[in-house]
N, C-alpha and C positions, 0 to 999 in steps of 0.2 A: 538251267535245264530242268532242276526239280525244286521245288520250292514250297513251302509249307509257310501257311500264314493263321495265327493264333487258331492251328488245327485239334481238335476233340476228338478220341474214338473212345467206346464203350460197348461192351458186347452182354448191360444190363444190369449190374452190378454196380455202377456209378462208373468213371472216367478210369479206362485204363492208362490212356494221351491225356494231355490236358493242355491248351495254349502255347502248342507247339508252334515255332516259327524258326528256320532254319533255310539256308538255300547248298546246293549242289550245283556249284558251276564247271563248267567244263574243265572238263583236266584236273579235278583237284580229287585228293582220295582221305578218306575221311575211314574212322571205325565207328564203332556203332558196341557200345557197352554197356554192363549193367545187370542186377543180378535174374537169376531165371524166374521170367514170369513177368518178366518190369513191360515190354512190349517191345522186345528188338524185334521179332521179326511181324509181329501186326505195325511197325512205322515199316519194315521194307514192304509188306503188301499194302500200303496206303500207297508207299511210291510208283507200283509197277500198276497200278490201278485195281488189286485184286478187292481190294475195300475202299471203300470212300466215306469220305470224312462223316461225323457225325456232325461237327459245327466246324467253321474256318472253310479257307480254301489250298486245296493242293493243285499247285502248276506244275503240267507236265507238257514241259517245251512250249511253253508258251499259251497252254488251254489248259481252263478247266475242268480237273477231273471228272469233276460232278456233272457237266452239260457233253459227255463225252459218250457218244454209242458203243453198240457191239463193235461193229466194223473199226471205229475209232480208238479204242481200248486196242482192239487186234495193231492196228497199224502202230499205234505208240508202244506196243509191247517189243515188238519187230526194233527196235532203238534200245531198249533193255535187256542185257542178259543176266537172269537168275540163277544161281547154284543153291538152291536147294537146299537144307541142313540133313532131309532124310531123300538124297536122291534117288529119284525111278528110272529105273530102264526098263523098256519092252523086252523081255527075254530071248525070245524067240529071232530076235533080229542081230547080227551083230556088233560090232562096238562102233566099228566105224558106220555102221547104218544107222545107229542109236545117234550120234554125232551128229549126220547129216540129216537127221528127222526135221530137223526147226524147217530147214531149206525146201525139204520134200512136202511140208504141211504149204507151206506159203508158196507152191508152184515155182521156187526158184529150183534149178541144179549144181551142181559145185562142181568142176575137173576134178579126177581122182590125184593131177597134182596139189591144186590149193585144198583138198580133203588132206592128203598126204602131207603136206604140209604144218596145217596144223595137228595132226595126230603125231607126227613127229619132235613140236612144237613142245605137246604134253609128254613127252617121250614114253607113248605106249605103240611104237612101231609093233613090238613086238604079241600084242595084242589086238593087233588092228582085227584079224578073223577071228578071235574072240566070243563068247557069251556074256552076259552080266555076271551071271551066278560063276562065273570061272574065276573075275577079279578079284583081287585086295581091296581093302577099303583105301589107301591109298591111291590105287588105280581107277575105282571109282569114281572119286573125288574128281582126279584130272581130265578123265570123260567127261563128266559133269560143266567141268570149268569149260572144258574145247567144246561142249553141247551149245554153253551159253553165249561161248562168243563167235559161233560159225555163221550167223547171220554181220559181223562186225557192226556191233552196238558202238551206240554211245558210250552208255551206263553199264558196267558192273555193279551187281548185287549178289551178294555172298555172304548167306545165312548162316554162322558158324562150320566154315568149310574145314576146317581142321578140327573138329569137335571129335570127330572117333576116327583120328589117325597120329603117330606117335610123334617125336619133336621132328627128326629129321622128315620126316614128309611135309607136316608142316612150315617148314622151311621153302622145301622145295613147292610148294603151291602159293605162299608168299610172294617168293623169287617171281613166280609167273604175273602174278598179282600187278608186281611192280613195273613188271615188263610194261604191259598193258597199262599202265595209265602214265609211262613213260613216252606212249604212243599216243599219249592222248586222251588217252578215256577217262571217264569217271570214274573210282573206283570208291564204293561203301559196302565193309565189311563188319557183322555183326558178329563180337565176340565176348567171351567174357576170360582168354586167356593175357592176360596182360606181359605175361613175356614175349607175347606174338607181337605185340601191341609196341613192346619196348625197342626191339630186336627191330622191327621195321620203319620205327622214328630215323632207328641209324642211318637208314638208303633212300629214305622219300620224307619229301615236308607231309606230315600228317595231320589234320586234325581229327581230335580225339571229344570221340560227344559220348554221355553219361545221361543213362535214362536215371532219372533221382524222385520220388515222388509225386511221377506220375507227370515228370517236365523231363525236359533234352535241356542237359547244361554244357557247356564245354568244360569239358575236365581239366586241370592243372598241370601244375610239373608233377605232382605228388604218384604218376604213374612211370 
């Protein structure tokens, strides 16, 4: 699905990536670690097309990034759902409209059962007529997550989603995590909590990738 061939990025400094090669095949869920500043989330926006490569090539579904237009970028992004590390809502609209925006931008509509459903899903029933500025940051987050998969992607990408909420929510966004790629999906998550990391080897085969020196290594038992 996603694939990276002795891929480079640099934003002028020398190599923040360097002779990345790595693939994302369907169904499989992977994390994404490493200390802050190493490039987890400049490798999730090489994945979803927001940057493109500096040298290598990055395959997304089967084309290259690099030879990939406006329109093109749009349609492969539509197969990708992002969460964000610092998610946005429109304020003014509420949570379940915030959710169903991906749908309303790309001309599709949803039933307000399958909307219903999944807000249910993330169990914010009870904020469905909601504002942004009114949730938790825990409540957040699971918007976020139901924002990213109301188009039903392939790929999951989730840029440290539990970074500012506490163990037990963490857990319960996990839980969801694994729902969805029990479904099927891809799932790669960038983190640098390694209990999260541990805690989820117990319920799903994961592999665990390590930005180290400016390379993606697969990390050991050592976590």
């Amino acid at each position: 699905m996603i694939e990276f061939d002795e891929v480079s990025y640099g934003y002028g400094g020398g190599p923040l990536l360097a002779d990345v090669s790595l693939r994302l095949a369907a169904g499989s869920f992977h994390f994404l670690t490493g200390p802050s500043g190493a490039g987890k989330t400049t490798l999730l926006k090489l994945c979803y097309g927001e940057l493109i490569a500096s040298q290598g090539r990055v395959g997304l579904f089967g084309e290259d990034a690099r030879s990939l237009g406006r329109d093109d970028i749009a349609m492969v992004r539509r197969r990708i759902g992002v969460v964000h590390q610092d998610c946005q809502f429109l304020d003014h609209l509420t949570v379940a409209e915030n959710i169903g925006l991906p749908l309303t931008v790309s001309g599709r509509t949803a039933t307000e059962e399958d909307l219903g459903e999944l807000i249910h899903w993330v169990g914010l029933d009870g904020q469905r007529q909601s504002r942004p500025p009114e949730l938790s940051g825990g409540e957040r987050q699971r918007a976020a997550l139901a924002r990213a998969v109301v188009m039903s992607p392939d790929v999951i990408l989730a840029d440290e989603p539990t970074g500012n909420v506490d163990w037990d929510m963490s857990l319960r966004l996990l839980k969801l995590l694994v729902e969805l790629n029990r479904m099927g999906k891809t799932v790669m998550i960038a983190t640098h909590d390694l209990n999260l990391i541990r805690t989820a080897k117990q319920q799903v085969q994961a592999r665990v990738l390590r930005i180290a020196s400016h390379r993606v290594q697969l990390a050991g038992a050592d976590l």
